[in-house]
N, CA, C and O atoms as a Tripos MOL2 file, in Angstrom:
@<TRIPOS>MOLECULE
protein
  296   295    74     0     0
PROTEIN
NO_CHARGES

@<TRIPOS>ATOM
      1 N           0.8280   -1.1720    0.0000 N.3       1 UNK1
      2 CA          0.0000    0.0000    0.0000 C.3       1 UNK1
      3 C           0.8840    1.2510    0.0000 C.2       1 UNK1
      4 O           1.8390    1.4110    0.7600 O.2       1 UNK1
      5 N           0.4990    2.0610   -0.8620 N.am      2 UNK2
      6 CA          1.5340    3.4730   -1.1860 C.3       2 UNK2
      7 C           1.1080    4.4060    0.2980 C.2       2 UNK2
      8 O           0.0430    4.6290    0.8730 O.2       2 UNK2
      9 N           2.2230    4.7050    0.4880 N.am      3 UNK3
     10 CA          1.8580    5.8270    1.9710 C.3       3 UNK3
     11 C           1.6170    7.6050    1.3000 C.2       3 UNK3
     12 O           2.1380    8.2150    0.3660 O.2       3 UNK3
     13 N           0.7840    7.8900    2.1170 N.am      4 UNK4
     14 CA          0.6450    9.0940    1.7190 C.3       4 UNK4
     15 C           1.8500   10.3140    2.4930 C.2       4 UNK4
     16 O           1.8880   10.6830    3.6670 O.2       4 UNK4
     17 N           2.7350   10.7140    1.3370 N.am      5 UNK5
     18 CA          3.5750   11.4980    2.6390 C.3       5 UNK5
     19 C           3.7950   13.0730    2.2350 C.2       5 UNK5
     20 O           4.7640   13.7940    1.9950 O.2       5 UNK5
     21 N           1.9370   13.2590    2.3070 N.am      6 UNK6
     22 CA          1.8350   14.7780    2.1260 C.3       6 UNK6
     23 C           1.3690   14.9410    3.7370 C.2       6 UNK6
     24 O           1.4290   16.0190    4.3280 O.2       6 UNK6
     25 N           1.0890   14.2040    4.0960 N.am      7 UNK7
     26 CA          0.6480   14.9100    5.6980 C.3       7 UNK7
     27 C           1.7620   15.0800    6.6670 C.2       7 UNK7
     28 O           1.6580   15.3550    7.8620 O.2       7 UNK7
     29 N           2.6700   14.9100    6.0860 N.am      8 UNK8
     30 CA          3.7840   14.9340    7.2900 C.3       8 UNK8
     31 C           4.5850   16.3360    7.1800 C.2       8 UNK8
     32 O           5.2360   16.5280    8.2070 O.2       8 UNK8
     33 N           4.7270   17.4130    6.1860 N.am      9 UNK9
     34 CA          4.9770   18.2850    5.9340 C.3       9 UNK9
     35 C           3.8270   19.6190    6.5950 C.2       9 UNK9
     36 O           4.0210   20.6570    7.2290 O.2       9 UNK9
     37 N           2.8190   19.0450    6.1450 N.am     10 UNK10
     38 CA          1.6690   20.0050    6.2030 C.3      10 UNK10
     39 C           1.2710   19.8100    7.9790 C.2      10 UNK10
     40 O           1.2840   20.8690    8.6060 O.2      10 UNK10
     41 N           1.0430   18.9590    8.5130 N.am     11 UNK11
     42 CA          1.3920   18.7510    9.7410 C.3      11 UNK11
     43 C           2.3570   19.2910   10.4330 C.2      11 UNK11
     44 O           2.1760   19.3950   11.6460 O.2      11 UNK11
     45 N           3.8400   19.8500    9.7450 N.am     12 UNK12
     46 CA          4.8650   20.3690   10.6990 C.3      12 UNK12
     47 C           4.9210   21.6130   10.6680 C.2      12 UNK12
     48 O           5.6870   22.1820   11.4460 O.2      12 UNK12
     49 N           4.0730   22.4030    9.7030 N.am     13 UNK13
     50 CA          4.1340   23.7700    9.3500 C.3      13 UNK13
     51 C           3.5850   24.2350   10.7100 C.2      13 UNK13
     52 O           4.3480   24.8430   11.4610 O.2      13 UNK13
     53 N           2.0810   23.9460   11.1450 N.am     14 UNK14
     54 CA          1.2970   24.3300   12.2500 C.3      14 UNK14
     55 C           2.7650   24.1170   13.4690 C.2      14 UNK14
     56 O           3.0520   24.9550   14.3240 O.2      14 UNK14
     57 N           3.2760   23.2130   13.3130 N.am     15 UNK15
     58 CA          3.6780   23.2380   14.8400 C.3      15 UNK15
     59 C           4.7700   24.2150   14.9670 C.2      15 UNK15
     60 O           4.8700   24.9010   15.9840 O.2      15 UNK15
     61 N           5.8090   24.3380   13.7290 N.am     16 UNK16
     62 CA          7.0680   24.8180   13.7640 C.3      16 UNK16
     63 C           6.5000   26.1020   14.1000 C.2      16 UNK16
     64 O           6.8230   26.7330   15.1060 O.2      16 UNK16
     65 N           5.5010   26.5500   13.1000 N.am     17 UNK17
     66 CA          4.7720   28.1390   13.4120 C.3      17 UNK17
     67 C           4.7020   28.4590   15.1770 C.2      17 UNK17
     68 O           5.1990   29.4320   15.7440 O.2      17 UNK17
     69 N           3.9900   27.4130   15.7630 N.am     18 UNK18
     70 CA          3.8190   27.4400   17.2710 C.3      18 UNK18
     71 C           4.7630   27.6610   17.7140 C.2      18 UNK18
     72 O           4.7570   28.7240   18.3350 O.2      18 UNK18
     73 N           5.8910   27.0140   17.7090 N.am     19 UNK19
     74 CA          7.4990   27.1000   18.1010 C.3      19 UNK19
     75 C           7.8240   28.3910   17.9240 C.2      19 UNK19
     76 O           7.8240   28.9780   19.0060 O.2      19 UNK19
     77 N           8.0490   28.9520   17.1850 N.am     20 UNK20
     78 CA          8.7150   30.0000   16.4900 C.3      20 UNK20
     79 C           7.5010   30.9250   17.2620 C.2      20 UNK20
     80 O           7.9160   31.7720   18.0540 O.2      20 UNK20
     81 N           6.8310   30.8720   17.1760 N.am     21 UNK21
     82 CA          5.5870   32.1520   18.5740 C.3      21 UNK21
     83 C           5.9160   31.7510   19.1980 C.2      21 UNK21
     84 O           6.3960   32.7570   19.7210 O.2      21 UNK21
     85 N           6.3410   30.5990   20.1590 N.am     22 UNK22
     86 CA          6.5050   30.2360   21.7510 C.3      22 UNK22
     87 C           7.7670   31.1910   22.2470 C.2      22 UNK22
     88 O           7.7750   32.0900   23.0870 O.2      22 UNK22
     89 N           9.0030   30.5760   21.2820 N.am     23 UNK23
     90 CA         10.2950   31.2360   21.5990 C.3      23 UNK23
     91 C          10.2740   32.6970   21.3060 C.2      23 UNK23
     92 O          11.2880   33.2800   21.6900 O.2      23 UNK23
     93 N           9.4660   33.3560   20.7830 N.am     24 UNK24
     94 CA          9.4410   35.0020   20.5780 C.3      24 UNK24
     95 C           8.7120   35.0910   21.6790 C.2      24 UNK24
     96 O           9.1010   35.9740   22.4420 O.2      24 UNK24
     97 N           7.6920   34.4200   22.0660 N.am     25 UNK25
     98 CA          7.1040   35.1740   23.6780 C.3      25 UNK25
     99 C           7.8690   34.9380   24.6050 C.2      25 UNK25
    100 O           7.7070   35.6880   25.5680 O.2      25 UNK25
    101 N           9.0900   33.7630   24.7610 N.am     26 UNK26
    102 CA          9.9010   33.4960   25.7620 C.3      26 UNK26
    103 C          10.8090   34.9790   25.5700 C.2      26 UNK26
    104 O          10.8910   36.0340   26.1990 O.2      26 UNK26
    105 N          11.0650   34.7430   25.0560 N.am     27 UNK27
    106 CA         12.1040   35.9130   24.6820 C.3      27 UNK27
    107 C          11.8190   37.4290   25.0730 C.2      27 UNK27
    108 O          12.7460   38.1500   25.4440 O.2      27 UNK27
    109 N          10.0550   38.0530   24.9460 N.am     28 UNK28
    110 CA          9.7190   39.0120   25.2310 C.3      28 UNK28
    111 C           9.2250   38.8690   26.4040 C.2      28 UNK28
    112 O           8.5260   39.8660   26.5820 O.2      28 UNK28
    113 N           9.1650   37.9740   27.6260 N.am     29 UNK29
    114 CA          9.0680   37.9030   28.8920 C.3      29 UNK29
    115 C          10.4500   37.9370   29.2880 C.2      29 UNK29
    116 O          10.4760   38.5730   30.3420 O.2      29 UNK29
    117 N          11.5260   37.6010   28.9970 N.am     30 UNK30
    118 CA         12.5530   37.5200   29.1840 C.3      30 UNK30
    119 C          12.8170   38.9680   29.5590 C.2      30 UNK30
    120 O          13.0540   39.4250   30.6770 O.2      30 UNK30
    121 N          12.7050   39.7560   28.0920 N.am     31 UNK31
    122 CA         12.9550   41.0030   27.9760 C.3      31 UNK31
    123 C          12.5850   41.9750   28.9200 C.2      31 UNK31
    124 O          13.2500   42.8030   29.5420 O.2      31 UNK31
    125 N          11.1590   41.6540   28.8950 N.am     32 UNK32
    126 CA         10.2500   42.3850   30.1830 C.3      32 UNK32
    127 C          11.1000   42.2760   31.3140 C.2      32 UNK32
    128 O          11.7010   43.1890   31.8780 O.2      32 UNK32
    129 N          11.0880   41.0230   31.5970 N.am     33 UNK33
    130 CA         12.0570   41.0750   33.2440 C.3      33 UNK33
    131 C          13.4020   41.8830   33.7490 C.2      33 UNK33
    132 O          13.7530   42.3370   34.8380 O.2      33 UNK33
    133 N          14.0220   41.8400   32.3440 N.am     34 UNK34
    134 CA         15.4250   42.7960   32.4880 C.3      34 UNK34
    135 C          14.6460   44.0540   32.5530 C.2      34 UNK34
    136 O          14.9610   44.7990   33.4810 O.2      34 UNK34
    137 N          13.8050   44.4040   31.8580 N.am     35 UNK35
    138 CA         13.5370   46.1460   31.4780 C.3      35 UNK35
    139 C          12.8810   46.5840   33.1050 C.2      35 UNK35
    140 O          13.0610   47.6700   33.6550 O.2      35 UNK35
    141 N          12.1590   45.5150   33.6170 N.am     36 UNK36
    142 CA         12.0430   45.6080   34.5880 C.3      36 UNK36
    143 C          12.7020   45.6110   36.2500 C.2      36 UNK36
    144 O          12.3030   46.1890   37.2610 O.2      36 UNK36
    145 N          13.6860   44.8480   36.0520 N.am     37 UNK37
    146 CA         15.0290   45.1560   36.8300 C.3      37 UNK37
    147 C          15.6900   46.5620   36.9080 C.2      37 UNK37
    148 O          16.1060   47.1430   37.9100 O.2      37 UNK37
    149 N          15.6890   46.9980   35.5160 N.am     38 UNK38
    150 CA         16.2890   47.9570   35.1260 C.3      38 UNK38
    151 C          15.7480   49.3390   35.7830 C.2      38 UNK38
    152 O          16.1020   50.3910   36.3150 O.2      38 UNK38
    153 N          14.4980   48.4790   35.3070 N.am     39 UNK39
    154 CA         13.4310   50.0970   35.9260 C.3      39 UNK39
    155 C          13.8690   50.8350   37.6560 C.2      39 UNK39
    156 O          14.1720   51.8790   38.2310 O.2      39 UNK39
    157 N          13.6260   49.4440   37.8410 N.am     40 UNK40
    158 CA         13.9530   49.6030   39.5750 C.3      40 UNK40
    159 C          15.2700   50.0730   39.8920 C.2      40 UNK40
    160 O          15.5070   50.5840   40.9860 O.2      40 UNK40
    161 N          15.9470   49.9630   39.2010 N.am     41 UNK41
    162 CA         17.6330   50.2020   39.5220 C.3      41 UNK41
    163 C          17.2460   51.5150   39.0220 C.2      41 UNK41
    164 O          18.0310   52.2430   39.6290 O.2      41 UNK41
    165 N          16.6350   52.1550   38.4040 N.am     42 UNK42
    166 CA         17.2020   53.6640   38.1670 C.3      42 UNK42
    167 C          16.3570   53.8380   39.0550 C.2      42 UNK42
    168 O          17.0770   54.3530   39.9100 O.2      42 UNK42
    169 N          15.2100   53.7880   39.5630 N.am     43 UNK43
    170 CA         13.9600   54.4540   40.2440 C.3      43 UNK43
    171 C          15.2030   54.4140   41.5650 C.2      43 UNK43
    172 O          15.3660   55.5360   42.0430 O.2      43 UNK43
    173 N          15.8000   53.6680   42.0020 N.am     44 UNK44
    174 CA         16.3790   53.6800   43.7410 C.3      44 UNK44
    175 C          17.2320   54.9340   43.4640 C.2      44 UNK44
    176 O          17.2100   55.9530   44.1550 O.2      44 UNK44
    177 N          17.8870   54.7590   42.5090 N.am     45 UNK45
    178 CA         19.0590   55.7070   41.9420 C.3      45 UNK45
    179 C          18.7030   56.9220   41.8560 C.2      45 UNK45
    180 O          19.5460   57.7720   42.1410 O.2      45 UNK45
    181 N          17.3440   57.3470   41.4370 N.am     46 UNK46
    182 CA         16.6120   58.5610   41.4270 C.3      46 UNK46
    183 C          16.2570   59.3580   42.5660 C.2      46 UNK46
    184 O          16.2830   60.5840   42.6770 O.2      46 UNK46
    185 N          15.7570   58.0480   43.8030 N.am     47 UNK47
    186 CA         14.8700   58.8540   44.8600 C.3      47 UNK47
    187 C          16.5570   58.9440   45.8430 C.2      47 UNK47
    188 O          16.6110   59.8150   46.7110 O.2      47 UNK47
    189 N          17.6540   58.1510   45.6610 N.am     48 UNK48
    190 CA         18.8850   58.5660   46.0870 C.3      48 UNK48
    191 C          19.1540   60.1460   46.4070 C.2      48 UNK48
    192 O          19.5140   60.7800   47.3990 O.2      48 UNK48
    193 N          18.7380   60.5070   44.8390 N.am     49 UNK49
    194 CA         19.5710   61.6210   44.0980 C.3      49 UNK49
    195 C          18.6620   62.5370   44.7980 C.2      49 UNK49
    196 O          19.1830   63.4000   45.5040 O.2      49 UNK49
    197 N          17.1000   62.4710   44.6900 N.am     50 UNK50
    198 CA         16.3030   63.3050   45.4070 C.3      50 UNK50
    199 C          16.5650   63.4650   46.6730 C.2      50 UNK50
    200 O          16.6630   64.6030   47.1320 O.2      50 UNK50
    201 N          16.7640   62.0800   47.6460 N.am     51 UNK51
    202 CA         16.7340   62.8810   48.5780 C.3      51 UNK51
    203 C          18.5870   63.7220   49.1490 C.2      51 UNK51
    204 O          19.0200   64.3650   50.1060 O.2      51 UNK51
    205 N          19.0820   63.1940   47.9160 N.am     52 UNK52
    206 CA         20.4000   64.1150   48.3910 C.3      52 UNK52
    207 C          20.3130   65.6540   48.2130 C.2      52 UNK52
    208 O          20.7460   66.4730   49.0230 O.2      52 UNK52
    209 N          19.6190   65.9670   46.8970 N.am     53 UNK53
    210 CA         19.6530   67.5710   47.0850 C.3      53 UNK53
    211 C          18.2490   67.7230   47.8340 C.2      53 UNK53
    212 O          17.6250   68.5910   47.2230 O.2      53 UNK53
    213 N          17.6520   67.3390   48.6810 N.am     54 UNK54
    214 CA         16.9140   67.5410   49.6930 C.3      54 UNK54
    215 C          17.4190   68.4240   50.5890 C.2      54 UNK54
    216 O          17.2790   69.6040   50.9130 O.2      54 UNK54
    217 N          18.3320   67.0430   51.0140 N.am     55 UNK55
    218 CA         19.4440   67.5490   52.2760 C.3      55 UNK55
    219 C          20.5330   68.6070   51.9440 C.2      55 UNK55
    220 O          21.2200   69.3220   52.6740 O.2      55 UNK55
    221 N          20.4620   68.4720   50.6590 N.am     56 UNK56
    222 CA         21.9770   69.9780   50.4270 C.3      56 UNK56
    223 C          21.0310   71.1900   50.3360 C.2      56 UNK56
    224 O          21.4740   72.2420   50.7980 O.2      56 UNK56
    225 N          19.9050   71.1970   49.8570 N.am     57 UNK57
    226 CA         19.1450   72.2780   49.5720 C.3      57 UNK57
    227 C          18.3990   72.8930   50.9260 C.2      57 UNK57
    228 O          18.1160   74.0750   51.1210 O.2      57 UNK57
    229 N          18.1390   71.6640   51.8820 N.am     58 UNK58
    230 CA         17.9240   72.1600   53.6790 C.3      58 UNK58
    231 C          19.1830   72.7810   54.0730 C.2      58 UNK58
    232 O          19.1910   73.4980   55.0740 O.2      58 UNK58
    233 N          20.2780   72.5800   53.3800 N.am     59 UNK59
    234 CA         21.7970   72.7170   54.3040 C.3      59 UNK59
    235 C          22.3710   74.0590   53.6890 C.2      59 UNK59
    236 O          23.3490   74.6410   54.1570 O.2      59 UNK59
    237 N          21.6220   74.4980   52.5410 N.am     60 UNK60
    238 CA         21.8110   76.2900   52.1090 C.3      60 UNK60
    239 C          20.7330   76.8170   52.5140 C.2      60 UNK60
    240 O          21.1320   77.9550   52.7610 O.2      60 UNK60
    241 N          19.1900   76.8030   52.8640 N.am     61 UNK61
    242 CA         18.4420   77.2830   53.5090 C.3      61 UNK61
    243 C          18.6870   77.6260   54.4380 C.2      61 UNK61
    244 O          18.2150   78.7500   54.6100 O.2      61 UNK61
    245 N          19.4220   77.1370   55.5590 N.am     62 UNK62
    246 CA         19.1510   76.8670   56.8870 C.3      62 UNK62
    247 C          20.0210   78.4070   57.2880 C.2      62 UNK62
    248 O          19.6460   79.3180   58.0270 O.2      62 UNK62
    249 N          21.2300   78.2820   56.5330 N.am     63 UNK63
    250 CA         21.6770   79.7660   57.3050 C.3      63 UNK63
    251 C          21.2430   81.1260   56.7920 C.2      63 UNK63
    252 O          21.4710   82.1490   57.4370 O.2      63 UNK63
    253 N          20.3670   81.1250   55.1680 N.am     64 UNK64
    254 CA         19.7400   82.6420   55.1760 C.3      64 UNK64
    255 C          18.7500   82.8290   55.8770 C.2      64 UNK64
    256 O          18.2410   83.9470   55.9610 O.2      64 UNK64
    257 N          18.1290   81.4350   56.7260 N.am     65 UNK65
    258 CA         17.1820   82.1320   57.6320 C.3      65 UNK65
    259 C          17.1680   82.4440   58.6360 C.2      65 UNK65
    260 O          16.2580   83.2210   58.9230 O.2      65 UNK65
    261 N          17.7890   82.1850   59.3490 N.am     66 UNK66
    262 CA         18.8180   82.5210   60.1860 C.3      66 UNK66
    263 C          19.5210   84.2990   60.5640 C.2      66 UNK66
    264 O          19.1720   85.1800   61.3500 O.2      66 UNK66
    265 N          20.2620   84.2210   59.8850 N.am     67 UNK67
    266 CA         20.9890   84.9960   59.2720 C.3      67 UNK67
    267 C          21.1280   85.8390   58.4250 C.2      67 UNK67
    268 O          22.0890   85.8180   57.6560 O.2      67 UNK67
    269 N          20.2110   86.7420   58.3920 N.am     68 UNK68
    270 CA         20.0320   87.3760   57.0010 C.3      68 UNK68
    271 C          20.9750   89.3950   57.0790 C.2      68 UNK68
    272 O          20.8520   90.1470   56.1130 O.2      68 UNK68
    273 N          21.6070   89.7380   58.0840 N.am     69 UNK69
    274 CA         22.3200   90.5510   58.1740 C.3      69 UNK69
    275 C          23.5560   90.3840   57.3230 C.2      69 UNK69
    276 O          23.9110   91.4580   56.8390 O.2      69 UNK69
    277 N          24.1530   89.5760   57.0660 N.am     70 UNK70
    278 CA         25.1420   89.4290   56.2330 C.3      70 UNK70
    279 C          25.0210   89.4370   54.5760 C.2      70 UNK70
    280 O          25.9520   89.4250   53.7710 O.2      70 UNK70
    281 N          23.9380   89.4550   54.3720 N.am     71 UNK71
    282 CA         23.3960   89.6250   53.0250 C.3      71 UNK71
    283 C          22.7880   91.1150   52.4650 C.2      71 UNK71
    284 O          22.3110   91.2470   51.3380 O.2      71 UNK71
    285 N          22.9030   92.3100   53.5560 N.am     72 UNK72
    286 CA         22.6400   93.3920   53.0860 C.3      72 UNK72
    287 C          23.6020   93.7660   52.4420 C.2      72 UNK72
    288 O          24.4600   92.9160   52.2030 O.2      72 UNK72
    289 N          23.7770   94.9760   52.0000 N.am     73 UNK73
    290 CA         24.1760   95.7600   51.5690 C.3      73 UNK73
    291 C          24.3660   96.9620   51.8030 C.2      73 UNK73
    292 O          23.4320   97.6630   51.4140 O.2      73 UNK73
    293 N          25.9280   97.9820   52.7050 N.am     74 UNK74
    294 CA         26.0900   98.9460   53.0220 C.3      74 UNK74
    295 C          26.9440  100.1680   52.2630 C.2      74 UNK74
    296 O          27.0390  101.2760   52.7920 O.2      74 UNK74
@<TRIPOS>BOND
     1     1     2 1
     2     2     3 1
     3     3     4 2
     4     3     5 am
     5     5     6 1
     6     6     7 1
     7     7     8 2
     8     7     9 am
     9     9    10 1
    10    10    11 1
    11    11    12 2
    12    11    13 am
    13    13    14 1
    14    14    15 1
    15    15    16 2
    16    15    17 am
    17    17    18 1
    18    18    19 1
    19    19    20 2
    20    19    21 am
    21    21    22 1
    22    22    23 1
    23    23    24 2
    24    23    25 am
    25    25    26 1
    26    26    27 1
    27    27    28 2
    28    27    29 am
    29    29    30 1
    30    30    31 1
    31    31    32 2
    32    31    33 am
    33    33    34 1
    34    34    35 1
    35    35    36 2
    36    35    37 am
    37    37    38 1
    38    38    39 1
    39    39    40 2
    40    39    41 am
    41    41    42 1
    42    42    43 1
    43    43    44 2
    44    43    45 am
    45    45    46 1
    46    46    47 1
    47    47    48 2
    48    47    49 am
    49    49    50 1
    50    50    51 1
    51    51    52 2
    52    51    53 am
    53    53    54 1
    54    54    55 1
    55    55    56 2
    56    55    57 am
    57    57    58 1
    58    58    59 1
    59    59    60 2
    60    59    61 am
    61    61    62 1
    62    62    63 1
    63    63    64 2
    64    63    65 am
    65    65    66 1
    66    66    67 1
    67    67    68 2
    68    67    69 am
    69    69    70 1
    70    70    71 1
    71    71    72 2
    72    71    73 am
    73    73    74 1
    74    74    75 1
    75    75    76 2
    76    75    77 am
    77    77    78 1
    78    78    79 1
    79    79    80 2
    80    79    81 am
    81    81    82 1
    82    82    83 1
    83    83    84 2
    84    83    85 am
    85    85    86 1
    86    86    87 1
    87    87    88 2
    88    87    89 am
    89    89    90 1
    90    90    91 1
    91    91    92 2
    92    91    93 am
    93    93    94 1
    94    94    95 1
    95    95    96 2
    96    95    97 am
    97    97    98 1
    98    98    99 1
    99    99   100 2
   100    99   101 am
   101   101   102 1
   102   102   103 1
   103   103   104 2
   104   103   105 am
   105   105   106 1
   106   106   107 1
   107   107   108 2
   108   107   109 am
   109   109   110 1
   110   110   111 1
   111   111   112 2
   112   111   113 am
   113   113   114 1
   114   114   115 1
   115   115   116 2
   116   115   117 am
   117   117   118 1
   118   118   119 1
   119   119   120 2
   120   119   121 am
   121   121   122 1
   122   122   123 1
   123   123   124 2
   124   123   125 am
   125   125   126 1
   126   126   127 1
   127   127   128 2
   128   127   129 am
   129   129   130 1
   130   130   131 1
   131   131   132 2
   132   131   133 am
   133   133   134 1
   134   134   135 1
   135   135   136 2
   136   135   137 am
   137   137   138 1
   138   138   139 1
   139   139   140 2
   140   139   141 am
   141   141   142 1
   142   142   143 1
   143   143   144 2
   144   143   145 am
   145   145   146 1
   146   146   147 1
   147   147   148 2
   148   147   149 am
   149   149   150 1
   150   150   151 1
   151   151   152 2
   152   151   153 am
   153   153   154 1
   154   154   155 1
   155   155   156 2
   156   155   157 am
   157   157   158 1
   158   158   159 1
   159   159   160 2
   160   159   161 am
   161   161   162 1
   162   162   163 1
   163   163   164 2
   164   163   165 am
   165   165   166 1
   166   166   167 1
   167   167   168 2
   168   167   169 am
   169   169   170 1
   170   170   171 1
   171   171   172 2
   172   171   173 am
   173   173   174 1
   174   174   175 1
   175   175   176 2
   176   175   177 am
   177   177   178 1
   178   178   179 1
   179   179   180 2
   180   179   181 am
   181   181   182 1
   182   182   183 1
   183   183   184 2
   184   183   185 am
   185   185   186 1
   186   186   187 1
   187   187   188 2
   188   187   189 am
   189   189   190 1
   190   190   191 1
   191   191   192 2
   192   191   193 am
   193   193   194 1
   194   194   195 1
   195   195   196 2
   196   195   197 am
   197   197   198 1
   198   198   199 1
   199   199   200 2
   200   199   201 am
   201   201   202 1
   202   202   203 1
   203   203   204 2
   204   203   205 am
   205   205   206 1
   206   206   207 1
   207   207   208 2
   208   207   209 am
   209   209   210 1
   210   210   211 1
   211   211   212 2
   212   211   213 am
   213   213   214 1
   214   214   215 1
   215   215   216 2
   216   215   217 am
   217   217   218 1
   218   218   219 1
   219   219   220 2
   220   219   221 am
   221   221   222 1
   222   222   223 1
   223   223   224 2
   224   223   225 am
   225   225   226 1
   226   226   227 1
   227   227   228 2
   228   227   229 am
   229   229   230 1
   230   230   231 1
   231   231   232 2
   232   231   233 am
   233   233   234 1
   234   234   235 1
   235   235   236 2
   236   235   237 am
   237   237   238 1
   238   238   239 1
   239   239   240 2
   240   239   241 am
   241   241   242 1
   242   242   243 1
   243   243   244 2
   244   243   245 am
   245   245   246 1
   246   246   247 1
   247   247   248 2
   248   247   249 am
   249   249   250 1
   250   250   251 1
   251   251   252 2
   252   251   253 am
   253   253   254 1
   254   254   255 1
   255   255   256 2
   256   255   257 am
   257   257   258 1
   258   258   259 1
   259   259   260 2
   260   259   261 am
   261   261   262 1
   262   262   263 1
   263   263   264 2
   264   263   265 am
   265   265   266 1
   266   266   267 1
   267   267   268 2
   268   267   269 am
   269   269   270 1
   270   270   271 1
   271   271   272 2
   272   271   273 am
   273   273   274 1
   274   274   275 1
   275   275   276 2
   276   275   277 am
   277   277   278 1
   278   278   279 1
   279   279   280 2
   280   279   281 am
   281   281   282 1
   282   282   283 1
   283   283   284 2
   284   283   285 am
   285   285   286 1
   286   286   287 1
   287   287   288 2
   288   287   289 am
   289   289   290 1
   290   290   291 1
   291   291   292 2
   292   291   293 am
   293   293   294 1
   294   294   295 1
   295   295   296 2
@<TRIPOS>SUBSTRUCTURE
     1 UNK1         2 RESIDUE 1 A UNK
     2 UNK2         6 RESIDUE 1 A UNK
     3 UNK3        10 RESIDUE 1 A UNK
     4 UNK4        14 RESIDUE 1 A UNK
     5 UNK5        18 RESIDUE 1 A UNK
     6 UNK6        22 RESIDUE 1 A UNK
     7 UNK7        26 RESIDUE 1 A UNK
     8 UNK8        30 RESIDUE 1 A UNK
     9 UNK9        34 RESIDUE 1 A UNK
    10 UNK10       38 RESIDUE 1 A UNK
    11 UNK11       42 RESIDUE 1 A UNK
    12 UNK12       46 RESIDUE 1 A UNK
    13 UNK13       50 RESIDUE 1 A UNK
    14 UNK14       54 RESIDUE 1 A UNK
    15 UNK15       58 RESIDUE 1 A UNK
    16 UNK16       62 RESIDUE 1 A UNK
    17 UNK17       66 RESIDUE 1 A UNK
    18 UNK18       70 RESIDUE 1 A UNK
    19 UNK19       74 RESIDUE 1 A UNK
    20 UNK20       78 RESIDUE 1 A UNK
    21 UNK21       82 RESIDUE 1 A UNK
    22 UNK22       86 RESIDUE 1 A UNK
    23 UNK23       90 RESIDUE 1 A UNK
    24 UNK24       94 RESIDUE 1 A UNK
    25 UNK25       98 RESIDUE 1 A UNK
    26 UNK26      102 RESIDUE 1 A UNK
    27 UNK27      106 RESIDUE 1 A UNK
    28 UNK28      110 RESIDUE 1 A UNK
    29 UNK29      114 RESIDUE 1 A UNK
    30 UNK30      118 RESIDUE 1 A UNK
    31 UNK31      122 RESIDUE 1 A UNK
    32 UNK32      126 RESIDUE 1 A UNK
    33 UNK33      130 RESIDUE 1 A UNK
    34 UNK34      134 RESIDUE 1 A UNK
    35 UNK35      138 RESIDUE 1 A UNK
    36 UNK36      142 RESIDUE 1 A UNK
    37 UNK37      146 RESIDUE 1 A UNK
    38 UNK38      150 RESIDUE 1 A UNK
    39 UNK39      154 RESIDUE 1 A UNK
    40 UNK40      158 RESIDUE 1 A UNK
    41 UNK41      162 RESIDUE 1 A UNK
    42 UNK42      166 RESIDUE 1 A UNK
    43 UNK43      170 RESIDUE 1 A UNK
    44 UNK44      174 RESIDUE 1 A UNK
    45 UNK45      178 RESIDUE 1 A UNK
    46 UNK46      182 RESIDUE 1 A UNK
    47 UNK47      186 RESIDUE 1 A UNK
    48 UNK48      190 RESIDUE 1 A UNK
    49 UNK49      194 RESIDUE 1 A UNK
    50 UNK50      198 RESIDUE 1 A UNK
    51 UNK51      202 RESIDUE 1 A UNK
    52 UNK52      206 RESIDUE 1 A UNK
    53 UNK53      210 RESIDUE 1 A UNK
    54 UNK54      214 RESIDUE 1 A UNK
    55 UNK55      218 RESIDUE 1 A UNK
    56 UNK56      222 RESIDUE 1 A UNK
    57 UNK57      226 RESIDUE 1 A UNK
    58 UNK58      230 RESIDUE 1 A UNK
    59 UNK59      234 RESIDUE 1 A UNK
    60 UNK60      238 RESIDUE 1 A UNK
    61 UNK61      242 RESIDUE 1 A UNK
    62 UNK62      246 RESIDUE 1 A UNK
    63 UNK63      250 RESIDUE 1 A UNK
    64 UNK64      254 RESIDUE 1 A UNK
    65 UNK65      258 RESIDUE 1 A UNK
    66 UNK66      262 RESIDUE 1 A UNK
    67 UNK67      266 RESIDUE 1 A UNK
    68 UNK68      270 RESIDUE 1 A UNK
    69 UNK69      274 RESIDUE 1 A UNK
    70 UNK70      278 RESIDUE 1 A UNK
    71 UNK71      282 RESIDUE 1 A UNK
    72 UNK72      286 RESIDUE 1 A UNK
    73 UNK73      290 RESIDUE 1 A UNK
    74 UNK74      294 RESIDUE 1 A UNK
């Protein structure tokens, strides 16, 4: 009996297709997770930075209010 060996091609198209979408969504969860790491590493890095000129910007306030005779002009 002759085998039919058109179904074995046409059969692998559907799956390879699946494959080839599986590993592009692996890949863009992948991605996500770094971008998301990433995110967080600048966000700490940011509120760092904020609250440093917080404190430098309390630490030039603090003596014109204070002090404001030295800032006239005679």
């Amino acid at each position: 009996m002759k085998r039919n060996r058109n179904r074995n091609p046409v059969a692998a198209e559907p799956g390879a297709a699946m494959g080839r979408v599986d590993r592009a969504a692996q890949q863009i969860a992948k991605a996500g997770v770094a971008a998301k790491k990433k995110f967080e590493e600048i966000s700490r890095h940011v509120k760092a930075l904020k609250r440093q000129l917080q404190e430098n910007t309390e630490g030039l306030h603090a003596p014109c209010l204070t002090d404001t005779s030295r800032h006239t002009r005679t």
